[in-house]
C-alpha positions in Angstrom: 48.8 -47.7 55.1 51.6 -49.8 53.1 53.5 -47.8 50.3 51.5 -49.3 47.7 48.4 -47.9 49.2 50.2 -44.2 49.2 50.4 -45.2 45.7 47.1 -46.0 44.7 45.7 -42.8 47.0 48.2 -40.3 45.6 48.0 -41.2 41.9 44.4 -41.9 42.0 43.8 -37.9 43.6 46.5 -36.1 41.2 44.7 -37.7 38.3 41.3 -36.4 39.0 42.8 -33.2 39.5 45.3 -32.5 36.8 42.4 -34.3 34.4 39.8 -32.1 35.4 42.2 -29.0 35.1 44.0 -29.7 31.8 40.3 -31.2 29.8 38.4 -27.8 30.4 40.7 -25.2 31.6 40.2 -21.5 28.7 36.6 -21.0 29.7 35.5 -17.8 27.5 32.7 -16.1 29.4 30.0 -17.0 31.7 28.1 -19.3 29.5 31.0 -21.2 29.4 32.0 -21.2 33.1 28.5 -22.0 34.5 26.8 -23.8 31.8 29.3 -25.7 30.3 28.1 -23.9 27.1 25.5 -27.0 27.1 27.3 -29.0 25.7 26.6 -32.3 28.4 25.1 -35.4 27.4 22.3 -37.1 29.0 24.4 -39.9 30.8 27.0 -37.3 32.4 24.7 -35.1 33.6 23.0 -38.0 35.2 26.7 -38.9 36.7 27.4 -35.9 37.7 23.9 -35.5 39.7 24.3 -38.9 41.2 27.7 -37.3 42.2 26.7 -34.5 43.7 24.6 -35.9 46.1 26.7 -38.6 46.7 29.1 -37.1 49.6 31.8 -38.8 51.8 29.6 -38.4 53.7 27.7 -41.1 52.0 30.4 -43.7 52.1 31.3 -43.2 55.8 28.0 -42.7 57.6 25.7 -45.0 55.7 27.4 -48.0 56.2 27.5 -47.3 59.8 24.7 -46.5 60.0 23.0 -49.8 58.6 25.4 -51.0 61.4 23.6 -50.0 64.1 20.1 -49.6 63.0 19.6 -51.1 59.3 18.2 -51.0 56.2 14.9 -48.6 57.4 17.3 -45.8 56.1 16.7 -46.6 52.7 13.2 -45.1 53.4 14.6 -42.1 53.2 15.0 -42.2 49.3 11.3 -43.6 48.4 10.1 -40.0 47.3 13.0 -39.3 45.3 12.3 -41.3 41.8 8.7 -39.4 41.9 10.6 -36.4 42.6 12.2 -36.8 39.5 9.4 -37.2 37.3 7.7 -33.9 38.7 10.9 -31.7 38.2 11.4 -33.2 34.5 7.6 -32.1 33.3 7.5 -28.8 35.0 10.9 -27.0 36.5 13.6 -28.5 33.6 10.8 -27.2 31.0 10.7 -23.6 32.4 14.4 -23.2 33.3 15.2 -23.8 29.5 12.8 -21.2 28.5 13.7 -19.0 30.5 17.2 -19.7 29.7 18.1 -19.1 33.4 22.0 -19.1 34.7 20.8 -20.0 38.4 17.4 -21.4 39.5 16.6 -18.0 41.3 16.6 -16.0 38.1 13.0 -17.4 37.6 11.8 -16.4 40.6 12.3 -12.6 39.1 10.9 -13.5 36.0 7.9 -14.5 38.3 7.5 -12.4 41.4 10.6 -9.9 41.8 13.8 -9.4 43.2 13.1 -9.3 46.6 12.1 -12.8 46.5 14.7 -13.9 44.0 17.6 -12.7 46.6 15.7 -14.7 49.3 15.7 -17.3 47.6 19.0 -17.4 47.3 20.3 -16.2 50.4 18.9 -19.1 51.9 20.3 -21.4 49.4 23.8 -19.4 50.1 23.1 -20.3 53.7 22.7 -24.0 53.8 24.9 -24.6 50.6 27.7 -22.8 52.5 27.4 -24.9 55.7 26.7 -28.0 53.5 29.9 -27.7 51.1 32.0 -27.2 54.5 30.9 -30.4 55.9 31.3 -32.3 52.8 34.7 -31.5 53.5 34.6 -31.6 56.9 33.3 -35.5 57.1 36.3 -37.4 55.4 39.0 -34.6 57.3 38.0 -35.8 60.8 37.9 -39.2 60.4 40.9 -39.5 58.3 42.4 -37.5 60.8 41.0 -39.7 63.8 42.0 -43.0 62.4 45.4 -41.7 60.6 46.5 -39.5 62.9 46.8 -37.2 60.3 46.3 -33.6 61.4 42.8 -32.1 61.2 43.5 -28.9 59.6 46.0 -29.9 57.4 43.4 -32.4 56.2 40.5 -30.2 55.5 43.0 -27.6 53.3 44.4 -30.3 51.7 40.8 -31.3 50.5 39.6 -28.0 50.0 42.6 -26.8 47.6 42.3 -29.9 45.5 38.7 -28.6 44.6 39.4 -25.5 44.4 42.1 -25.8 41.8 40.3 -27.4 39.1 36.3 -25.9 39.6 38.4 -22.5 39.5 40.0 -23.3 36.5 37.2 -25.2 34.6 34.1 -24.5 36.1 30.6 -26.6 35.5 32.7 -28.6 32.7 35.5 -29.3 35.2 33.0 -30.6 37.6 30.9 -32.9 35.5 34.2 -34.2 33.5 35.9 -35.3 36.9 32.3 -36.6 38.3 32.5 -39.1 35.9 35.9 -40.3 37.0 35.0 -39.7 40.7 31.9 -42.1 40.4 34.0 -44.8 38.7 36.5 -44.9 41.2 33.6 -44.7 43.6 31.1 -47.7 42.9 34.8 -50.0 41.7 35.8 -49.4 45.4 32.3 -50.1 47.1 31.8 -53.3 44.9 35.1 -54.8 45.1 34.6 -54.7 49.3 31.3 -55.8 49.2 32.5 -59.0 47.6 35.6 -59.4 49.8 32.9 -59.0 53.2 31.1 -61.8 51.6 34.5 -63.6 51.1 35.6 -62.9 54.5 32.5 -64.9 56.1 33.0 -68.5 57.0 33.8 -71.2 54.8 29.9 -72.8 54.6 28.2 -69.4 54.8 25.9 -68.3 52.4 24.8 -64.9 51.0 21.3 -65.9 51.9 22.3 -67.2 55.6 24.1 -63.5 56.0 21.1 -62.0 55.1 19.0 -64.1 58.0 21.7 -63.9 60.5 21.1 -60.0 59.9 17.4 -60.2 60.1 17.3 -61.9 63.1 19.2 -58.8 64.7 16.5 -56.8 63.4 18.9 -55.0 60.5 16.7 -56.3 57.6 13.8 -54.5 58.5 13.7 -52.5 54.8 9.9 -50.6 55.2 8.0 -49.5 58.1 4.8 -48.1 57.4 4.1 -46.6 61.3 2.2 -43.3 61.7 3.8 -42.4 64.5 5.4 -38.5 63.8 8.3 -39.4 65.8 10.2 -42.3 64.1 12.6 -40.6 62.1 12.3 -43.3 59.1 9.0 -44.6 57.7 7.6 -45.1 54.6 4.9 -42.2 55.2 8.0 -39.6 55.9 10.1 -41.2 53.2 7.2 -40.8 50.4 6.5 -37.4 52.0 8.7 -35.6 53.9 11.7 -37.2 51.2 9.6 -36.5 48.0 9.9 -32.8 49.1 13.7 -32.6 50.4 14.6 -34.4 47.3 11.7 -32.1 45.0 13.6 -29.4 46.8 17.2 -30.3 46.7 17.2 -31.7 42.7 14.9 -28.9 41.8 15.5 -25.8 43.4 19.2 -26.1 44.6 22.2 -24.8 42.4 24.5 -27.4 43.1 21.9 -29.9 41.5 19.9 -27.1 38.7 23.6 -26.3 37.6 24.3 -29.9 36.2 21.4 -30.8 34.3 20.9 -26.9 33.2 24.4 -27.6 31.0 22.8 -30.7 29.5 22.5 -30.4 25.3 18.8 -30.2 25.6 15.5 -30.7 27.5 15.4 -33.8 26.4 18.8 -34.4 27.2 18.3 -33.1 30.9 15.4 -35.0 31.9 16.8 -38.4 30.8 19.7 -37.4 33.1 17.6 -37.0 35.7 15.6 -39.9 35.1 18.8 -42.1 35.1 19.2 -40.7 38.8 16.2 -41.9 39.5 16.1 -45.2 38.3 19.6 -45.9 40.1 19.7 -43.9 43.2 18.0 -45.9 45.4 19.4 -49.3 44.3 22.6 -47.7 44.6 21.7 -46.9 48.2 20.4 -49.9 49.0 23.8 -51.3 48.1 25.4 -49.3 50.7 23.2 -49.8 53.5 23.4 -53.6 52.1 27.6 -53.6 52.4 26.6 -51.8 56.0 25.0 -54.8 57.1 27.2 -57.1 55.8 29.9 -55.1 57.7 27.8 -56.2 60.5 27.4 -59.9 60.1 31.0 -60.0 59.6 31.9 -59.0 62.7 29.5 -61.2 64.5 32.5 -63.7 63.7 35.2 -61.8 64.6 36.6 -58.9 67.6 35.0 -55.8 67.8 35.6 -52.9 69.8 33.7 -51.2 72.7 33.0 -47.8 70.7 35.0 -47.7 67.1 36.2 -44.2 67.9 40.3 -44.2 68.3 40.4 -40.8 70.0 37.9 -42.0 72.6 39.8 -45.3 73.1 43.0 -42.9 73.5 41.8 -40.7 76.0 40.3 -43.5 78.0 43.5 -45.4 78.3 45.5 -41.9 79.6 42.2 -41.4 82.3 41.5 -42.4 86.0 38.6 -44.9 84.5 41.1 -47.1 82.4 40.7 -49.8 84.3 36.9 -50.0 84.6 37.1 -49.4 80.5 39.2 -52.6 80.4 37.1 -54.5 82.0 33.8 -53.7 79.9 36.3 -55.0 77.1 37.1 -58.1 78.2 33.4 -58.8 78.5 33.1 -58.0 75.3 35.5 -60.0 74.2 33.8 -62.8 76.1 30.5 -62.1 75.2 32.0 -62.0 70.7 33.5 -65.7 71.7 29.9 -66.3 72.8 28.0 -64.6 69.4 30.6 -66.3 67.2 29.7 -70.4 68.5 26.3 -69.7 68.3 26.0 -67.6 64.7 28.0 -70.8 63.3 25.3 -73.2 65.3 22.9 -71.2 63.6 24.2 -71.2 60.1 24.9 -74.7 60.5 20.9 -75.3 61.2 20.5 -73.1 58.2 22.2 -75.1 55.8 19.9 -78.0 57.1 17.0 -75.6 55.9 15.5 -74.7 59.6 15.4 -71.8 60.9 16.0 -72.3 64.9 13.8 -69.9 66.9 15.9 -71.0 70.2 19.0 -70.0 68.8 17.1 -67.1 66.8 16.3 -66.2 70.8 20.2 -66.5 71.5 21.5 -64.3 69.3 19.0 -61.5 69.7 19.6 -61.6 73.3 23.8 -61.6 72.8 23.0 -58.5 70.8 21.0 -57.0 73.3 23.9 -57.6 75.8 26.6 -56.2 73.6 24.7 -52.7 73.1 24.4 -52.7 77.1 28.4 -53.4 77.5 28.4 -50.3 74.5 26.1 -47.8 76.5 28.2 -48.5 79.5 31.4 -47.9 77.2 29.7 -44.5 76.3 28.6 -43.6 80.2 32.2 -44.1 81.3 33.7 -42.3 77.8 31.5 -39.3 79.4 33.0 -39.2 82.7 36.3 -39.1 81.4 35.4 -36.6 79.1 32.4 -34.9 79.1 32.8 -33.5 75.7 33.5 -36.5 74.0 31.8 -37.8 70.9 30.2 -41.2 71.9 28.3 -42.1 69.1 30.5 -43.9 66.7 28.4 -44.9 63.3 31.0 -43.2 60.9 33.7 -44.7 62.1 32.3 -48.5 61.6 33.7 -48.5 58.4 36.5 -47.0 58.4 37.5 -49.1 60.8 36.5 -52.4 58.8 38.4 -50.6 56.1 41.9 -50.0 57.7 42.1 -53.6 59.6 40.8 -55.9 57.4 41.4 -55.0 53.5 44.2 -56.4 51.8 47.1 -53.8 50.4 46.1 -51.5 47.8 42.4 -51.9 48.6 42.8 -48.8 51.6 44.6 -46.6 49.4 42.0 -47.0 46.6 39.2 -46.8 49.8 40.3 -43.9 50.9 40.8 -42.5 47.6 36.5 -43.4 47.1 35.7 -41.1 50.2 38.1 -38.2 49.2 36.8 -38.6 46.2 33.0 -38.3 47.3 34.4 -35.3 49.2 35.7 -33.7 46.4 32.7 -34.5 44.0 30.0 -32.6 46.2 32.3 -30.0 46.8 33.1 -29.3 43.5 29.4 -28.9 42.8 28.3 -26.6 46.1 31.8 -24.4 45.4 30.5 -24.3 41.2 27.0 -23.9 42.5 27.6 -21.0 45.4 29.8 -18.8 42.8 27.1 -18.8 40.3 24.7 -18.1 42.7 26.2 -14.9 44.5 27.6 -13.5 41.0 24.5 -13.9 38.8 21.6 -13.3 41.9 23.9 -11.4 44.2 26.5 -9.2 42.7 25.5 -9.2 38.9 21.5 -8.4 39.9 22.5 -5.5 42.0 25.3 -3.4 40.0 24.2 -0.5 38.5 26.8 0.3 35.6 27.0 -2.3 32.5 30.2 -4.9 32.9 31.6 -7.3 30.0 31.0 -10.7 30.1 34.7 -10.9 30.6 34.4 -8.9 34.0 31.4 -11.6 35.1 33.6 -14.5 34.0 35.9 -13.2 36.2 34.0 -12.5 39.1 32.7 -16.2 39.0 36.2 -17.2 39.8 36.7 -15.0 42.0 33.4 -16.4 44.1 34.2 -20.0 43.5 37.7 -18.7 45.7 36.0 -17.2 48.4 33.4 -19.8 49.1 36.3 -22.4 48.5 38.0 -20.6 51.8 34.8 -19.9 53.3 34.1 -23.8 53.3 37.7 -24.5 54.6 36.9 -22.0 57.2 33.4 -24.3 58.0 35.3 -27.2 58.2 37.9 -26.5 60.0 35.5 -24.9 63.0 32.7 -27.8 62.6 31.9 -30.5 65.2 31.1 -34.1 64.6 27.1 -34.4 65.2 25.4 -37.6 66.0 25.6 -38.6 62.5 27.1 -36.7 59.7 24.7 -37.7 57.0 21.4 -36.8 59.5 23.1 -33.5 60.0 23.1 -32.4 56.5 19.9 -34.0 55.9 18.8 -32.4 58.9 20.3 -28.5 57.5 18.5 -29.3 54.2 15.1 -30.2 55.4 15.3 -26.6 58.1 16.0 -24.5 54.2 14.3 -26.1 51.4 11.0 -26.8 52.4 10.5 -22.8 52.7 12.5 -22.5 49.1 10.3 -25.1 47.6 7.2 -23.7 48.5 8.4 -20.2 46.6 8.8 -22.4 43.6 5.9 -24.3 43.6 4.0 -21.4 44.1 5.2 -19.7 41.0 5.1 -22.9 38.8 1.4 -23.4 39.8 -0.6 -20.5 41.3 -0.4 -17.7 39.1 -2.8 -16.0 40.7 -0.7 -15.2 43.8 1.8 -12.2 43.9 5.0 -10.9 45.0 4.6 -9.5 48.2 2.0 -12.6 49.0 5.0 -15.0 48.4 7.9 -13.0 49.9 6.4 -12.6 53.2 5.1 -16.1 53.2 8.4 -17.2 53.0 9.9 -14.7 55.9 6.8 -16.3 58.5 7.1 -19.9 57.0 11.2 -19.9 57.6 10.8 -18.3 61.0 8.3 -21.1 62.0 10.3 -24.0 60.5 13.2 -22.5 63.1 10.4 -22.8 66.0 9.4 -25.9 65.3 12.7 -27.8 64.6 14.3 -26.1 68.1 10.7 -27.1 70.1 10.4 -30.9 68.3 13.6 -31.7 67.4 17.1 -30.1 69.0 16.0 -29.8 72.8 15.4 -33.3 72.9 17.8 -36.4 73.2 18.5 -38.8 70.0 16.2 -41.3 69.6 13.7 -38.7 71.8 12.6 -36.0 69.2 8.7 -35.5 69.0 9.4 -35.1 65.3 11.2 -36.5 62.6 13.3 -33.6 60.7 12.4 -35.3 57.1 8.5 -33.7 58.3 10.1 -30.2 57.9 10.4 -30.2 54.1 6.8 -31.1 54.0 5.6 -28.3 56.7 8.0 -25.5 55.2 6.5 -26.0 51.6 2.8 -26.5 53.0 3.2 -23.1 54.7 4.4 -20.7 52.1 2.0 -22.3 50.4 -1.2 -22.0 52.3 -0.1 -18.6 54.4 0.9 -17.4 50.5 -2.8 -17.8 49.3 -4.4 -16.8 52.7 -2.1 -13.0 52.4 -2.9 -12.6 48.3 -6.9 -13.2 49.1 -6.1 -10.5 51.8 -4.8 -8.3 49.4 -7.4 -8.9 47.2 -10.0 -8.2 49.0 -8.3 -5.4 50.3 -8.0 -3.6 46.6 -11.7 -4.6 46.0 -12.8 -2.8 48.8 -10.6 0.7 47.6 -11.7 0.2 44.0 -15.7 0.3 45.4 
């Protein structure tokens, strides 16, 4: 970090936030403070989705994770364009007629309140651990790789937030999502380019692209039926059309920006820009992850990308035997780089050389033994260690290969991402516990003044509250899984309740309420039995199948207690 990047990072941060502040800060009541009195146009609201979802989180795990296991990610987001098209005829529709603050307010209109503060309690639940990742994810690496401290790190982020969605609200999110996502994509595209750049002199885009296939990274769509792959296009069209049917439809931190939108109209074309460009845009990422990839087939790389586990290695008994896996693996990159420029030299003569195709598949093979080893001896140094090192890949690529200027305005992109989703989960967790929570259950009339109030007073707590997250969280096997993974244990229960009420009118409250209760108490079952007792890579079920089982059950066990109920009351009334 150079002066110049300072610069960049420092400007870049104060701007966003004095912007956001200054554009939006008087907000007269609630209207104003959680609907933006409605005054967004179609193309912000589709910026400020895109935003939402697009974490740090995003732009430190994804391209790390392409690193190690490519493209199949992108499977992830097939569901999500139809997704969109389903919530713009039926939940947008109904929300505006309704004229709802928060999602949950329908689900009173509907069944009652019992189910509307279930609803959201569950939302409260995951959005609370969800907002203090997002800021949890850029904090530790920045704090890994800067040496800046942890804590520090994670206040810093949350006060930035905090300071402007207290002062401005749903308009103060949406107005500095649209500066967030500009700084954003500039950053991503202007390092793809210089990856591509970076590659040698008589290397082609298109002999990238085969030098990653034939390390298996281009694999894009996998259409096994085997429940335990975590990426497919089954799950994907499935298990993601849910999560994402779920997440853009049901949860506040999404409902809350296209609910401010001018219209209907203006609403669904927001949401129909996010799905025309969310999965090209990840695509892109995973793409610049592979790139990231191919790059450093031509030049060092190290054992595990983790500083802190390099640091602790080096002050341990097992130095030396760490040392010597490195050398190897310095060997074995001298090795990779000869033959990936025979190969791209038998490229450029149009054939494709199965020998050397062999070669480098079987250098890659030995490079992620010479890593496992890396991670056995990491372990025995420190059995508490964090081996697995996808969000670090890019950071790392980051820090010693862009020019000056580039890592400030970098780094500025991921605190950036950090700040956008935060914004939205702090706006979206406020509204939510003072219109469902607090409002719903006083008994004496307050002005819209007090409310007003109390929203700001919310959007304060749960900022703290997500500091609080942050600041106790630990680094999972990959950040972005582990909020996927959160999501898909809560929405596929809080999907079900809504698709319930959209469609079957015939079933009840107390059918749907204690649907929900089993269906959520199963989901729990079934994601400790299938999924967290086992290994990585050894999970008899992939956690994206949990959106799809949660909303099937309060469903089916929905109809199944309303028919008992029915035919209960028939038999009193004869």
């Amino acid at each position: 970090m150079q002066l110049f990047d300072w610069i960049i990072l420092i400007v870049t941060l104060l701007f966003i936030v004095i912007y956001g502040a200054w554009k939006t800060k008087g907000s007269k009541n609630v209207e104003d403070f959680i609907l933006g009195s409605n005054e967004t146009p179609w193309h912000i609201v589709g910026l400020s989705v895109m935003a939402t979802q697009a974490s740090a989180i995003t732009f430190l795990s994804t391209p790390g994770q392409a690193y190690h296991d490519g493209m199949g990610f992108v499977q992830f987001y097939f569901g999500l364009p139809i997704a969109m098209v389903v919530i713009c005829v039926t939940f947008i529709p109904l929300y505006h007629k309704y004229k709802v603050y928060t999602a949950y307010e329908y689900l009173e209109e509907r069944f009652d309140l019992k189910t509307r503060s279930l609803a959201a309690i569950l939302f409260l639940f995951q959005r609370g651990l969800g907002t203090g990742l997002t800021i949890y994810a850029p904090a530790i690496i920045l704090s890994a790789i800067l040496g800046w401290n942890l804590t520090y790190m994670n206040i810093i982020i949350g006060v930035l937030v905090i300071i402007y969605t207290f002062s401005g609200g749903t308009k103060a999110v949406n107005v500095t999502q649209k500066q967030q996502m500009f700084v954003i994509m500039s950053g991503m595209l202007i390092t793809f380019f210089l990856i591509l750049h970076y590659l040698p002199n008589d290397m082609t885009f298109t002999s990238a692209l085969h030098i990653a296939g034939a390390n298996d990274k281009m694999d894009i769509v996998n259409f096994s039926l085997d429940p335990e792959e975590k990426y497919t296009f089954w799950s994907g069209i499935t298990g993601g059309f849910f999560l994402a049917l779920a997440y853009f439809g049901t949860d506040q931190s999404q409902v809350g920006r296209y609910l401010s939108g001018k219209s209907v109209r203006e609403s669904q074309m927001g949401l129909i820009m996010n799905g025309l460009l969310k999965v090209p845009m990840q695509f892109f990422i995973l793409l610049t992850g592979v790139m990231v990839f191919v790059f450093f087939q031509f030049n060092p790389v190290p054992l595990n990308f983790n500083p802190n586990n390099k640091a602790m290695i080096e002050k341990s008994a097992y130095k030396g035997e760490y040392n010597a896996l490195e050398k190897k693996l310095d060997d074995l990159s001298e090795d990779k780089k000869v033959i990936n420029l025979l190969y791209i030299d038998q490229l450029n003569q149009d054939y494709d050389n199965p020998i050397l195709r062999k070669e480098l598949v079987a250098l890659s093979n030995k490079e992620k033994d010479l890593r496992d080893r890396a991670k056995e001896i990491i372990l025995k140094a420190d059995s508490n260690s964090e081996t697995n090192d996808k969000d670090y890949v890019f950071f790392h690529f980051i820090l010693n290969y862009l020019p000056k200027g580039l890592i400030g305005l970098l780094l500025a992109v991921i605190i950036s991402a950090a700040m956008s989703s935060t914004a939205s989960g702090l706006n979206a967790l406020a509204s939510t516990t003072a219109i469902d929570i607090y409002k719903r259950n006083l008994k004496e009339e307050k002005s819209e003044r007090h409310y007003l109030y109390a929203t700001k007073f919310f959007t304060l707590l749960w900022g703290v509250i997500a500091i609080l997250f942050a600041c106790i969280g630990t680094l999972f096997e990959n950040l972005i899984q582990l909020v996927n993974i959160i999501g898909s244990i809560f929405y596929g229960t809080v999907l079900g309740i809504f698709l319930v009420g959209f469609y079957l009118k015939n079933v009840q409250s107390k059918a749907i309420f204690y649907s929900a209760v089993v269906s959520q108490i199963t989901i729990f079952i079934i994601y400790y039995y299938a999924i967290y007792i086992f290994p990585s890579g050894e999970e008899k079920l992939g956690y994206l199948w949990l959106n799809f089982i949660g909303a099937m059950l309060t469903i089916v066990i929905s109809l199944l207690l309303q028919w008992t109920i029915f035919r209960k009351q028939r038999a009193i009334t004869a």
